[in-house]
C-alpha positions in Angstrom: 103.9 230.0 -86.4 100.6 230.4 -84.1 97.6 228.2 -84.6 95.4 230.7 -84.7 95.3 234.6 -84.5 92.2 236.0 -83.0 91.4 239.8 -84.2 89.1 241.4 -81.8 88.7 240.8 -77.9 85.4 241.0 -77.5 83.3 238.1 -76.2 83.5 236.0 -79.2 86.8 236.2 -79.6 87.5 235.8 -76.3 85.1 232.9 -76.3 87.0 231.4 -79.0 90.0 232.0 -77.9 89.7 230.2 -74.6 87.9 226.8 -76.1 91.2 226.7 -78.6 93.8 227.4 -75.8 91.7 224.8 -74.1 92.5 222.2 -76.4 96.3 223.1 -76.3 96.4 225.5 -79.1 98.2 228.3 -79.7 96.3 231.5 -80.0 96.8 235.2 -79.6 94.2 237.9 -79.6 94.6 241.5 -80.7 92.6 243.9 -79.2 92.8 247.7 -80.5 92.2 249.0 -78.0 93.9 249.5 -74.7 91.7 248.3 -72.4 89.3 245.1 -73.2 85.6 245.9 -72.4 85.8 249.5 -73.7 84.2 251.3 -75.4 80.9 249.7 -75.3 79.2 249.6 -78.2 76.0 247.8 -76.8 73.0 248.0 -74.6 74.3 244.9 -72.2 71.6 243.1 -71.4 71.4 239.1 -71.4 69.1 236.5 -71.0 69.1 235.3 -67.2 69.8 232.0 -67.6 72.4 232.3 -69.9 74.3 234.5 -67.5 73.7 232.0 -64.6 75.4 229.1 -66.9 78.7 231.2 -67.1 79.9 231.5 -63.6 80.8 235.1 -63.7 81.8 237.5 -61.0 79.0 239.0 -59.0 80.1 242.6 -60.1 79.0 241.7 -63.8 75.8 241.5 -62.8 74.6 245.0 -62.3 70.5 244.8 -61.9 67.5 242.9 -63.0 64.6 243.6 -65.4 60.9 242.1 -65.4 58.9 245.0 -66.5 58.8 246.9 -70.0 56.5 249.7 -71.5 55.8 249.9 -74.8 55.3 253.2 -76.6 53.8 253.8 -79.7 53.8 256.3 -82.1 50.5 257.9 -81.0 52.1 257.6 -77.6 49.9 255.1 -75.8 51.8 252.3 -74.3 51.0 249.3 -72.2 53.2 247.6 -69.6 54.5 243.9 -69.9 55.9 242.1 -66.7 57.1 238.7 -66.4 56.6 236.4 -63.5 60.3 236.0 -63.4 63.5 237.6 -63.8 64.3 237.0 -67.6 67.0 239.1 -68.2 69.6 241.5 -66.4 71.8 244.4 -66.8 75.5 243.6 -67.5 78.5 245.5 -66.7 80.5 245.0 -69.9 83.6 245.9 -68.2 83.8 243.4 -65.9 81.7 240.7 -68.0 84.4 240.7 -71.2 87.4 240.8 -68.3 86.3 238.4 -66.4 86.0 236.3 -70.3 89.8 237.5 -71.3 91.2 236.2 -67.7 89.7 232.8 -68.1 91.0 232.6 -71.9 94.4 233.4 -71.0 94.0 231.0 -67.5 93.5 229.2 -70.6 96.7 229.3 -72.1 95.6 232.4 -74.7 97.6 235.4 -75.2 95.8 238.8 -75.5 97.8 241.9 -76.8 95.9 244.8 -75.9 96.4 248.1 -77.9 97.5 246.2 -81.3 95.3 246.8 -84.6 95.8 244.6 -87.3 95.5 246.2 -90.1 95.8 243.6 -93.0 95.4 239.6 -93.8 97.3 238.3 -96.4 97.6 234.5 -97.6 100.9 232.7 -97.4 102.0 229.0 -98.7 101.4 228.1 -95.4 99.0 230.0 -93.0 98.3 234.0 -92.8 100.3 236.4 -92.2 98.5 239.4 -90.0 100.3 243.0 -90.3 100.1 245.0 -87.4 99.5 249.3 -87.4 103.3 249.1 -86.4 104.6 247.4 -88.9 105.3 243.7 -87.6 104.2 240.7 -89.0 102.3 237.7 -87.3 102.0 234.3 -88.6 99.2 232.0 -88.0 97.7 228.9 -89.6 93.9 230.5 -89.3 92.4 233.5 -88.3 89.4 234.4 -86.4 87.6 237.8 -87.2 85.8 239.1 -84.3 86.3 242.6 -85.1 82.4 243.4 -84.4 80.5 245.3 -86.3 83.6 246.5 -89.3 83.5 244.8 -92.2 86.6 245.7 -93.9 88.5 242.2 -94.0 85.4 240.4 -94.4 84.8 242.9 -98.1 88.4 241.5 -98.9 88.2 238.1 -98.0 84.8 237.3 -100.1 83.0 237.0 -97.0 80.3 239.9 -98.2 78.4 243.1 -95.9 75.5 241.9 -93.7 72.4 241.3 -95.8 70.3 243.7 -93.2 71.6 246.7 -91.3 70.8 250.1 -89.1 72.0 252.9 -87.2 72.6 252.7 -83.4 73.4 255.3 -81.1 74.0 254.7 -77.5 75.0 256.4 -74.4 75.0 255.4 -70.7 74.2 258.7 -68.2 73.5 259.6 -64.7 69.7 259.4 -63.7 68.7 259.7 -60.6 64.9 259.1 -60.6 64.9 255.4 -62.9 61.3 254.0 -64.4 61.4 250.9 -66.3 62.5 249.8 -69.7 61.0 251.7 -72.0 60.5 250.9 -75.6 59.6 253.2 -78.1 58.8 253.2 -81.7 57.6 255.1 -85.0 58.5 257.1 -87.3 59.7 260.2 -85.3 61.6 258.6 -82.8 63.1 255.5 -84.9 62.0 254.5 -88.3 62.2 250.6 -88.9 63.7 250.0 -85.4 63.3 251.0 -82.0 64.5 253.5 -78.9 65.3 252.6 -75.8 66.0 253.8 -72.0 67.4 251.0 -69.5 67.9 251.6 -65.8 71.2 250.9 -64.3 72.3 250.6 -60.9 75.7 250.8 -59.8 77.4 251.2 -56.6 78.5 254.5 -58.0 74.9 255.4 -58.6 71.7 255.1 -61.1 71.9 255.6 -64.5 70.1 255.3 -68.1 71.0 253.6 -70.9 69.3 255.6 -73.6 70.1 254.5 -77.3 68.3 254.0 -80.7 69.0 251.9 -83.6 67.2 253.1 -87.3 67.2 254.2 -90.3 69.4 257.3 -91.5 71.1 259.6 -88.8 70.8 257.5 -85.6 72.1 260.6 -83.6 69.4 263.0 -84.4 66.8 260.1 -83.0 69.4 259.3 -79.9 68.7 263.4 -79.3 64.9 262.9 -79.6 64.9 259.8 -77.4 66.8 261.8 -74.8 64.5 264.8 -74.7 61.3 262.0 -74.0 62.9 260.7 -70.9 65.4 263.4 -69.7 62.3 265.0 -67.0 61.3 261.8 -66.3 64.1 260.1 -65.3 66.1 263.3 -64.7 68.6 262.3 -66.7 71.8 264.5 -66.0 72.8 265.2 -70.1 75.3 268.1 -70.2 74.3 270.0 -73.8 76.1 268.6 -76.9 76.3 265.3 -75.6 77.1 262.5 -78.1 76.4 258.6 -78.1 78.5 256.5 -79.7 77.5 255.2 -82.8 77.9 252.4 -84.9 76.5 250.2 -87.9 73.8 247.6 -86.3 74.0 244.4 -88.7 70.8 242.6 -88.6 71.5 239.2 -90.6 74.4 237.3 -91.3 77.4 238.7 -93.9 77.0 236.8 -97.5 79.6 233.7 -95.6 81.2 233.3 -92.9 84.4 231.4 -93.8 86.9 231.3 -96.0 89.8 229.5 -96.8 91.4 229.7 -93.0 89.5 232.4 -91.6 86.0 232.6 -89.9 84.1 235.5 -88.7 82.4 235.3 -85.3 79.7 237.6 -83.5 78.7 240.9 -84.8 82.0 240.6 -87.6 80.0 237.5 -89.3 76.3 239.6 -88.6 75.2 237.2 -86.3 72.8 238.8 -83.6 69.0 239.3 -83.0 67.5 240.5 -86.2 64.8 241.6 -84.2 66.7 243.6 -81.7 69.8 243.4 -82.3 71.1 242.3 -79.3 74.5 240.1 -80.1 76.4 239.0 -77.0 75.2 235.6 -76.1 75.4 235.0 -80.4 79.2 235.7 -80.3 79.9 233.7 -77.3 78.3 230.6 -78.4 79.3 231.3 -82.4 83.1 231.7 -81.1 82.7 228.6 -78.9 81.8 227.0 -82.5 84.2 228.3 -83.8 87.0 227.2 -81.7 85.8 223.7 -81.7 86.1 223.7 -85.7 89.5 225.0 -86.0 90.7 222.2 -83.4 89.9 219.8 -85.7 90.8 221.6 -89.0 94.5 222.2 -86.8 94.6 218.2 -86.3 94.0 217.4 -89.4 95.9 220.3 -91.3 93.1 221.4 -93.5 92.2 225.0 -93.5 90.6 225.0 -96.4 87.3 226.4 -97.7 85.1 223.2 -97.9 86.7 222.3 -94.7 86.1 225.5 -92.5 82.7 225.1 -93.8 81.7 223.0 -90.9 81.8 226.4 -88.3 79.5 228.0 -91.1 77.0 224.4 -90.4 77.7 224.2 -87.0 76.2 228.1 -85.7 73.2 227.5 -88.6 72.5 224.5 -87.0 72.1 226.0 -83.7 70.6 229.2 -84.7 69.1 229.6 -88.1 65.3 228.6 -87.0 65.4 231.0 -84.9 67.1 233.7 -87.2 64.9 232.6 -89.9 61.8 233.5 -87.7 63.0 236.9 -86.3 63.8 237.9 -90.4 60.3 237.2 -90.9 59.3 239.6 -88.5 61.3 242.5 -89.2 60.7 241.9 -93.4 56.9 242.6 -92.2 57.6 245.0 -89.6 59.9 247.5 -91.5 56.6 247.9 -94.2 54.4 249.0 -91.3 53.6 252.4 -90.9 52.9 254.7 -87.5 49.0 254.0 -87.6 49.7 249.9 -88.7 52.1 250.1 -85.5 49.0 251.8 -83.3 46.7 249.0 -84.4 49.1 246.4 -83.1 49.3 247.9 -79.8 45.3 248.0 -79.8 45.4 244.6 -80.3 48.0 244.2 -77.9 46.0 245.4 -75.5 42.3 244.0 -76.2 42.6 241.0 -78.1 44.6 238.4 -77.0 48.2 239.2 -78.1 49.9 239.4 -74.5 48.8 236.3 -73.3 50.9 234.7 -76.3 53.7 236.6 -75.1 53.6 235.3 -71.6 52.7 231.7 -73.6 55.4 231.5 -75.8 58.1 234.3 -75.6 61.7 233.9 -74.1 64.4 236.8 -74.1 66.7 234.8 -76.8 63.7 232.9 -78.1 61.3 234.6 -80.2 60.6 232.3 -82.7 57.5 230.6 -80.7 56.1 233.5 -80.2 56.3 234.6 -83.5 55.2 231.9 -84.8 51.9 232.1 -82.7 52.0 235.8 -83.7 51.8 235.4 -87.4 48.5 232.8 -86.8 46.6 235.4 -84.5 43.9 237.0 -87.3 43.5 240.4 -85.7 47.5 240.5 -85.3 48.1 238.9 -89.3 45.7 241.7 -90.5 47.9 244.5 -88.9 50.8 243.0 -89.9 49.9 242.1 -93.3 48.1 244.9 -94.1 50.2 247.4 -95.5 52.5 244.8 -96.8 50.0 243.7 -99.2 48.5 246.6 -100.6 52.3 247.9 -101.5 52.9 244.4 -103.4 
């Protein structure tokens, strides 16, 4: 019998694989797919200094960003730079490879093309069934399955509490502009577009995706059309992004008698943005710590594996906590409250609290400072009180 079976190779699971091989465990990860790092399902950008505490190949790191413009729905926009390079452009490829070589330098084992496709309790541990048939046996599991919620809907571990739509694609560009950010009602109601420049050895390219509410493809279409001339994105007709649910806030638990669910599987990403890779490394890290100990001791149970569920709130739930606060506002506002806020953006006093106090995987500073700027409470509060 295994230690621990991990389902899903994605950074978490590859995160959590690696710290439990690393404390001479044994653990397996099944990936579904043939290749690990495809397909991606995200936009791949990171915080800077998180990528350079990782040690990862050069090739993962594809290009820098400092500046972003802001659209809103009227169409006026305003640029935002920062004085250093906060985040970067990752090549996912390489980034969850280079993750799945050091788990199995490890000791980990990663079978690649192998879907589980059910979790059942034994006597003494789990027993995974594969889509062919054969039967692993572990003492825990870790799900790291992203953003599918099947198991967790079995196991009692709940849906995520908030959700969108995201569609995505990467294409060829060959005249690149800056992040762009867009928002309202036409182009992504209670979310956000997006268009990211990429530079490859191969050539330039834009990441163009939208995450909302209801049919996140027609938006990813609209999206398109605004920066196709601009950026002369190549987009054969037809195209299609690849979609996916966006989970927004944490499923209703995220352990259960010997399983936890790590990364995008246990809803844990920017409830802001969405953005969910440096949550899944860190929240399988947890996670692999906690089932060391459980393994040591032989107690899988529920009170037990509740020290994973402590351990990631106690890292991030301020900040979580924060960023829900936000988005419970934000998702009330409506295209002329959002053209307000980028008056104010732009005459009174807004973007020098962004420089102040924003950080690419902190927001809760400036959001905090956000929510005590008059001008900015009236715009945000606005609408959300007269609908009370």
């Amino acid at each position: 019998m295994l230690d621990v079976a991990v389902i899903g190779g994605g950074p978490g699971g590859l995160s959590a694989a690696r710290s439990l091989a690393s404390a001479g465990r044994s653990v397996i990860v099944f990936e579904e797919h043939d290749q690990i790092g495809t397909p991606v399902h995200c936009t791949g950008v990171l915080a800077e200094d998180v990528i350079a505490t990782m040690d990862l190949p050069a090739g993962a790191v594809l290009n820098p960003l400092s500046t972003v413009r802001f659209f809103a729905p009227a169409g006026h926009s305003f640029d935002y730079t920062t004085t250093t390079t906060e985040a970067v452009v990752i090549d996912r490829d390489v980034f969850d490879n280079a993750l799945a070589r050091r788990a199995v330098a490890a000791g980990a084992t990663i079978s690649r093309g192998r879907r589980v496709v059910a979790i059942d309790y034994t006597d003494d541990g789990v027993t995974a069934t594969l889509a062919d048939g054969e039967l692993v046996q572990a003492r825990a599991v870790v799900l790291a399955c992203g953003a599918n919620y099947s198991f967790q809907k079995r196991l009692g571990l709940g849906m995520p509490t908030t959700f969108l739509q995201s569609a995505q694609m990467e294409l060829p560009a060959s005249r690149l502009g800056d992040v762009e950010i867009h928002f309202g009602s036409e182009i992504a109601p209670k979310g956000f577009a997006w268009a990211v420049p990429v530079r490859r050895a191969s050539g330039t390219f834009a990441r163009i995706g939208v995450m909302a509410e209801g049919d996140a493809g027609v938006y990813f279409s609209r999206m398109l059309e605004r920066v196709r001339a601009r950026w002369r994105v190549q987009a054969p007709d037809g195209v299609t992004p690849r979609r996916r649910m966006l989970p927004l806030g944490s499923v209703k638990r995220t352990y259960a008698d010997r399983v936890v669910a790590v990364g995008d599987a246990a809803g844990l990403v920017k409830p802001t943005t969405g953005g969910g890779i440096y949550y899944s490394v860190v929240s399988g890290e947890i996670a692999g710590e906690v089932l060391s100990t459980r393994i040591a001791v032989n107690d899988f149970s529920a009170s037990a594996m509740r020290a994973y569920e402590e351990g990631w709130r106690s890292r991030f739930q301020s900040e979580f906590s924060a960023q829900h606060a936000l988005r419970f506002v934000a998702q009330h506002m409506r295209d002329g409250d959002i053209d307000a806020l980028f008056t104010l953006a732009a005459t009174d006093g807004i973007l020098p609290l962004v420089r102040q106090t924003a950080r690419f995987n902190r927001h809760r500073d400036f959001i905090l400072a956000l929510l005590k700027h008059q001008p900015a409470r009236r715009a945000l509060f606005g609408r959300l009180a007269s609908s009370m």
